[in-house]
TORMAR-701424 format. One line per field, with one value per residue (C-alpha): residue number from 1; y, z, x. Coordinates in Angstrom, 3 decimals, decimal comma, padded with zeros to 6 digits, m for minus. Example, Ala and Ser with C-alpha at 12.3 -4.5 7.8 and 13.67 -1.06 7.14 Angstrom:
residues 2
resi	c(1 | 2)
yy	c(m004,500 | m001,060)
zz	c(007,800 | 007,140)
xx	c(012,300 | 013,670)
//
This chain:
residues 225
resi	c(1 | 2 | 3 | 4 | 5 | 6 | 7 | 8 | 9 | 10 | 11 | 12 | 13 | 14 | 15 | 16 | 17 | 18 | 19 | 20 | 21 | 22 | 23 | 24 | 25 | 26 | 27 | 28 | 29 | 30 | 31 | 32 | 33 | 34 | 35 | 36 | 37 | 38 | 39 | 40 | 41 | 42 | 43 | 44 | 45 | 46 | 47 | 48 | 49 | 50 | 51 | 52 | 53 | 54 | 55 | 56 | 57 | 58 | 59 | 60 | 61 | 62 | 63 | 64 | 65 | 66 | 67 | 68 | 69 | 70 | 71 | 72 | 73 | 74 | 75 | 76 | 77 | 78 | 79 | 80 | 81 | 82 | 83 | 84 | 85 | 86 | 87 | 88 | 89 | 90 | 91 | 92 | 93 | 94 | 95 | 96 | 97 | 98 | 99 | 100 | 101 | 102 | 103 | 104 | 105 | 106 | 107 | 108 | 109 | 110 | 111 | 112 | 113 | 114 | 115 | 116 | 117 | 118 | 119 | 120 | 121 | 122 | 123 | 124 | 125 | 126 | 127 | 128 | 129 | 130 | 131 | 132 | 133 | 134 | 135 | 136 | 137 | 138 | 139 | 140 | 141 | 142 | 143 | 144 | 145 | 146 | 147 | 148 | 149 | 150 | 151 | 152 | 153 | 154 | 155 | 156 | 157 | 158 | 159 | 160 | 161 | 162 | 163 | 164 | 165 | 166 | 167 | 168 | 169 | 170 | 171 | 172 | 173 | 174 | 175 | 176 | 177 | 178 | 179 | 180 | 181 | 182 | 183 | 184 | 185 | 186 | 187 | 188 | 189 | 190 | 191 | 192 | 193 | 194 | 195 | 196 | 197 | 198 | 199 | 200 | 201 | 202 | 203 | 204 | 205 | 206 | 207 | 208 | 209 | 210 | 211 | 212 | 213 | 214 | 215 | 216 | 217 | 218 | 219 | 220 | 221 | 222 | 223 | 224 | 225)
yy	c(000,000 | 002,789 | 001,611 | 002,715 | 005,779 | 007,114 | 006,924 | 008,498 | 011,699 | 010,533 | 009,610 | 012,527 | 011,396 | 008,918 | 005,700 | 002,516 | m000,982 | m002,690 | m005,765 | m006,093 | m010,134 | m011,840 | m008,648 | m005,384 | m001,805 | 000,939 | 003,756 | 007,503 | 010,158 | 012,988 | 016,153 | 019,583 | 019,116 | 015,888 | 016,463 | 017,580 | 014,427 | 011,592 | 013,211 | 013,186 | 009,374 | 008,495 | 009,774 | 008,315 | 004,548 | 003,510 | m000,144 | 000,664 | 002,411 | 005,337 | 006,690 | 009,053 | 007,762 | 010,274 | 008,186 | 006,321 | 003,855 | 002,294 | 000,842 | 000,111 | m001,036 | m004,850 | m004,333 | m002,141 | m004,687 | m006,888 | m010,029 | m011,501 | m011,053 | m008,501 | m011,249 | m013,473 | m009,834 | m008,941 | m012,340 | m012,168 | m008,759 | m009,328 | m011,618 | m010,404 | m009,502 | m005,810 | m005,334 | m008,635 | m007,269 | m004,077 | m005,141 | m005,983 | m002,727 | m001,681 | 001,715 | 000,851 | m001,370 | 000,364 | 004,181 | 006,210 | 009,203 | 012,042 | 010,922 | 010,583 | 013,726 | 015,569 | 016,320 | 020,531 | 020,260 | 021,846 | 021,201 | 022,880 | 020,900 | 022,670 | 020,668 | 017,414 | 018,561 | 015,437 | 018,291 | 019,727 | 016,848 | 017,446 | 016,508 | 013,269 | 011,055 | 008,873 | 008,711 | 004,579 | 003,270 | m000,529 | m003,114 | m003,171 | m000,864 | m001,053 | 001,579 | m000,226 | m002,428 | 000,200 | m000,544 | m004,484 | m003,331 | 000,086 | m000,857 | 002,752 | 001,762 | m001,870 | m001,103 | 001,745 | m000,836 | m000,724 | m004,301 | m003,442 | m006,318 | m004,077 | m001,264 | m002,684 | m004,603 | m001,635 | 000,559 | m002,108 | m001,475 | 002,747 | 002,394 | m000,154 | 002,972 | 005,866 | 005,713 | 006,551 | 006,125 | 006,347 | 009,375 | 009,376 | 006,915 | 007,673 | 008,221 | 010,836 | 009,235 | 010,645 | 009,715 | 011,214 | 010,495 | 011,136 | 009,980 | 010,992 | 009,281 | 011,219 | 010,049 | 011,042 | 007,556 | 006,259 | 009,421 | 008,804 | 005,112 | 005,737 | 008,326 | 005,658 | 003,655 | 006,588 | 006,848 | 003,191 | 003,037 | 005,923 | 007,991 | 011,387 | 011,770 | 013,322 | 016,866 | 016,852 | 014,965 | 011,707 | 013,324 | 016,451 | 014,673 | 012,729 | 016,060 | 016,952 | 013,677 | 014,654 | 017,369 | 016,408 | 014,890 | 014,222 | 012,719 | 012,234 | 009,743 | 010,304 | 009,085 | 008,250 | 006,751)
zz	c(000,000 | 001,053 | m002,244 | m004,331 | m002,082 | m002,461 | m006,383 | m006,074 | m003,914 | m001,115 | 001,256 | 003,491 | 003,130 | 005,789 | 004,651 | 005,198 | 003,252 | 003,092 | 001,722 | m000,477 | m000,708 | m002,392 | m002,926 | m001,559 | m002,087 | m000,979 | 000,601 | 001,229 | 002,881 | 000,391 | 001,814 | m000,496 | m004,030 | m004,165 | m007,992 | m008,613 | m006,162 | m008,841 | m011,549 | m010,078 | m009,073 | m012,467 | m013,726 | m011,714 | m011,414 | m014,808 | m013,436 | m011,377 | m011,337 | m008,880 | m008,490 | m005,793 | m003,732 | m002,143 | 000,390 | 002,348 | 003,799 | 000,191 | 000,605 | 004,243 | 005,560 | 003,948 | 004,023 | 001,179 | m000,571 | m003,738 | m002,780 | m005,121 | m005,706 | m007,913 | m009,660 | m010,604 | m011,319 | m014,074 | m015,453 | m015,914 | m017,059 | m020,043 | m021,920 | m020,375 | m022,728 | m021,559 | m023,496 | m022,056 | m018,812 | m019,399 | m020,362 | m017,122 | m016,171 | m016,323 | m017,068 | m020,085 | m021,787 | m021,150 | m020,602 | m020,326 | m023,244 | m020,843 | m019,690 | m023,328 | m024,387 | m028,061 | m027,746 | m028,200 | m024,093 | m023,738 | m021,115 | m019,131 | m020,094 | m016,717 | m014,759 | m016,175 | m013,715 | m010,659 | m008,677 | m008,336 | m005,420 | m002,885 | m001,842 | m002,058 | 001,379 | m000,214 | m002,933 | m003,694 | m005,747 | m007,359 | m008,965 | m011,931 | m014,492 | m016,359 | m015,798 | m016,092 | m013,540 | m010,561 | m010,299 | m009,071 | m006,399 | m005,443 | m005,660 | m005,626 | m006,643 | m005,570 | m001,704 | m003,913 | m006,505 | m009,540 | m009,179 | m009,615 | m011,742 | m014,584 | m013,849 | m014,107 | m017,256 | m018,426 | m017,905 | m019,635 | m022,494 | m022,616 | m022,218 | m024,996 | m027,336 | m025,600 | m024,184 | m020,653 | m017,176 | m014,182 | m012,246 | m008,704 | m007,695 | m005,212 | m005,828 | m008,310 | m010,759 | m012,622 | m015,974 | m018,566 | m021,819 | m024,476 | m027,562 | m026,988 | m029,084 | m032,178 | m033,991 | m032,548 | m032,509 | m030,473 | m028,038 | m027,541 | m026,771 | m024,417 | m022,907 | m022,192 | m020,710 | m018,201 | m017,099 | m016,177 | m014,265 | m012,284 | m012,729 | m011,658 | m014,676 | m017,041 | m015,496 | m018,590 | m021,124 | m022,434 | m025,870 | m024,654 | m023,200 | m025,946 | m027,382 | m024,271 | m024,801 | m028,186 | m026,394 | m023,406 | m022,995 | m019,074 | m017,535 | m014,371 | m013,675 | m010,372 | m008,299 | m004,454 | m002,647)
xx	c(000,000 | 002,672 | 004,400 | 001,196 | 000,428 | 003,691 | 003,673 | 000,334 | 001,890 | m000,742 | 001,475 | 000,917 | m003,383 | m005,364 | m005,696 | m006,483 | m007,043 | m010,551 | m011,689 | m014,471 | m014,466 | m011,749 | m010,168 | m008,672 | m008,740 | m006,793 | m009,234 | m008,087 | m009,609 | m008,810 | m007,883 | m007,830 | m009,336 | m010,373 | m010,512 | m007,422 | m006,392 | m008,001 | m006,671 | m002,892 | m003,643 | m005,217 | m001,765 | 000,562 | m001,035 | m001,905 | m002,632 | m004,750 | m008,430 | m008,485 | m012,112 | m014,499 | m016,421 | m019,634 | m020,405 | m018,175 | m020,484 | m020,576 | m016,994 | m016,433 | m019,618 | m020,117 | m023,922 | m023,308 | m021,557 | m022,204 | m023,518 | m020,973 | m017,166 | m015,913 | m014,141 | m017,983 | m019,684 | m016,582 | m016,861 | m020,731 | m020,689 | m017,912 | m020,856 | m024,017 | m027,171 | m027,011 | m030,444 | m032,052 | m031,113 | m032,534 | m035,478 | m036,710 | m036,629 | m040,215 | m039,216 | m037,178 | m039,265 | m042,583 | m041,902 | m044,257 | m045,052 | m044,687 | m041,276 | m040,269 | m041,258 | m040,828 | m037,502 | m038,130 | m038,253 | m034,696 | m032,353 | m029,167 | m025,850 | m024,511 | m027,021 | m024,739 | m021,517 | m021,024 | m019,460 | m022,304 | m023,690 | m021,020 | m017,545 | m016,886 | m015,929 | m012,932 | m010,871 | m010,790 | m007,405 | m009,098 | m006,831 | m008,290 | m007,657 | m010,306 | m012,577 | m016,051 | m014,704 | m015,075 | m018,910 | m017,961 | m016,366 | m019,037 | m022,841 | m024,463 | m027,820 | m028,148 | m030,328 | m032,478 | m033,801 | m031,493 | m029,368 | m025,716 | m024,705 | m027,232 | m025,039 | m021,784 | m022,555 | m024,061 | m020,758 | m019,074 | m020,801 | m020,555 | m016,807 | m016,509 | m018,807 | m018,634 | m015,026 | m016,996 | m015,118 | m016,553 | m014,966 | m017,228 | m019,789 | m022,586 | m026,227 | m024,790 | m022,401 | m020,117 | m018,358 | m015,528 | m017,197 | m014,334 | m016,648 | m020,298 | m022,845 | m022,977 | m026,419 | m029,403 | m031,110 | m028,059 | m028,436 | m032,006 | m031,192 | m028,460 | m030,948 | m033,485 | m030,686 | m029,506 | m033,147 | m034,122 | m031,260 | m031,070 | m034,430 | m033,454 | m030,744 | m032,343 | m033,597 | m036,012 | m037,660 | m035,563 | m035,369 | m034,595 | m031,945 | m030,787 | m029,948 | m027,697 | m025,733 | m024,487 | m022,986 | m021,801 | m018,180 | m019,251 | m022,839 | m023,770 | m026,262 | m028,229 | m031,101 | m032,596 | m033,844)
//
C-alpha cells in the first residue's frame, strides 16, 4: 500500500485498506481538491483504477456490498445480454409518453456537472484498471432498486462505445465520456438507458436529453432513494 500511495503523492493522506471479498482496495480520505487528487492518481497509477467515492459507507460497511465477488460480477458482465437485462426494467421497456417527451423540451448541459452533489468522502485506488470495472467493487444503486450487476454490465458497455469512465460513484455518478454518441437515434437510446437506471438523470424529457448527450463529454447519472 505505502508503495502505491507514495507513487500516487498521497502519502501525506489517511488511509487505510478494506476488503471487499476476495479482494482489496486501498481507501483515502482525500484532503484539499479531491478532484485535482483523482486526476494526479489516475496519472501516476496507470494499473490501477483510482475513483471518488460520495459516500463512504458504500466501501467500508459490507452491508453495502455486492452479494458476489468482484471477480464473478466482471466475469458475468464481459458476456451479459445488456439489453435482455434491461429489459426488465419496467421503465425501459414500457416508458411512459410524458417521460419521453418531443424532444423541443430543452435542457441545461450545466445541470450534467457530478461536482455539483457534494464533496466526495474517499478517494478509492481498485486493482483493476479497467474503468467499467469500478462498479464491481461500489454498488451505488443496488439497496435503492437498480441491481448493480445491470449497472456494471451496463458501464461495460458505454466504455466499450462511448469511451466513458466512471470518475465518482454515489447516488450521483459521474463519468468522462471522451466519444459521446454522435447520432441522434443512439443518443435517444443511451438516454433511455440513463433513465431506467437511475431515474433522476435526465432533469427533462428523455429526448430532450438525448440532445444533451451529443454534447456532453461528461454525464452524471443520479437518483434516491
Amino acid at each position: 500500500m505505502d508503495k502505491i500511495l507514495r507513487a500516487a503523492g498521497l502519502e501525506n493522506h489517511r488511509a487505510q485498506q478494506v476488503r471487499i471479498h476476495d479482494e482489496t482496495v486501498i481507501v483515502v480520505r482525500p484532503a484539499g481538491d479531491a478532484q485535482q487528487l483523482l486526476r494526479s492518481a489516475r496519472a501516476a497509477l496507470p494499473d490501477h483504477n483510482p475513483v471518488l467515492a460520495f459516500e463512504s459507507d458504500a466501501v467500508l460497511d459490507p452491508d453495502f456490498h455486492h452479494d458476489s465477488s468482484p471477480s464473478d460480477l466482471i466475469a458475468w458482465a464481459r458476456t451479459a445480454d445488456v439489453d435482455a437485462e434491461l429489459g426488465r426494467l419496467h421503465s425501459f421497456s414500457h416508458p411512459e409518453q410524458e417521460l419521453l417527451g418531443t424532444g423541443d423540451e430543452g435542457y441545461y448541459l450545466d445541470g450534467y456537472d457530478v461536482t455539483g452533489y457534494g464533496d466526495p468522502e474517499l478517494l478509492v485506488i481498485l486493482p483493476r484498471p479497467a474503468p467499467w470495472t469500478a462498479f464491481a467493487y461500489l454498488n451505488p444503486y443496488g439497496r435503492w432498486g437498480t441491481p448493480g450487476d445491470l449497472l456494471l454490465a451496463a458501464a461495460r458497455r458505454w466504455h466499450e462505445r462511448y469511451g466513458a469512465a466512471p470518475t465518482t460513484i454515489g447516488l450521483a455518478n459521474g463519468f468522462t465520456v471522451p466519444q459521446p454518441p454522435t447520432e441522434l437515434a443512439d443518443a435517444e437510446r443511451l438516454a433511455l438507458e440513463h433513465v431506467a437506471i437511475a431515474g433522476l438523470t435526465a432533469r427533462t424529457t428523455v429526448r430532450a436529453y438525448a440532445r444533451a448527450l451529443r454534447e456532453l463529454n461528461q454525464w452524471c447519472l443520479y437518483n434516491r432513494p
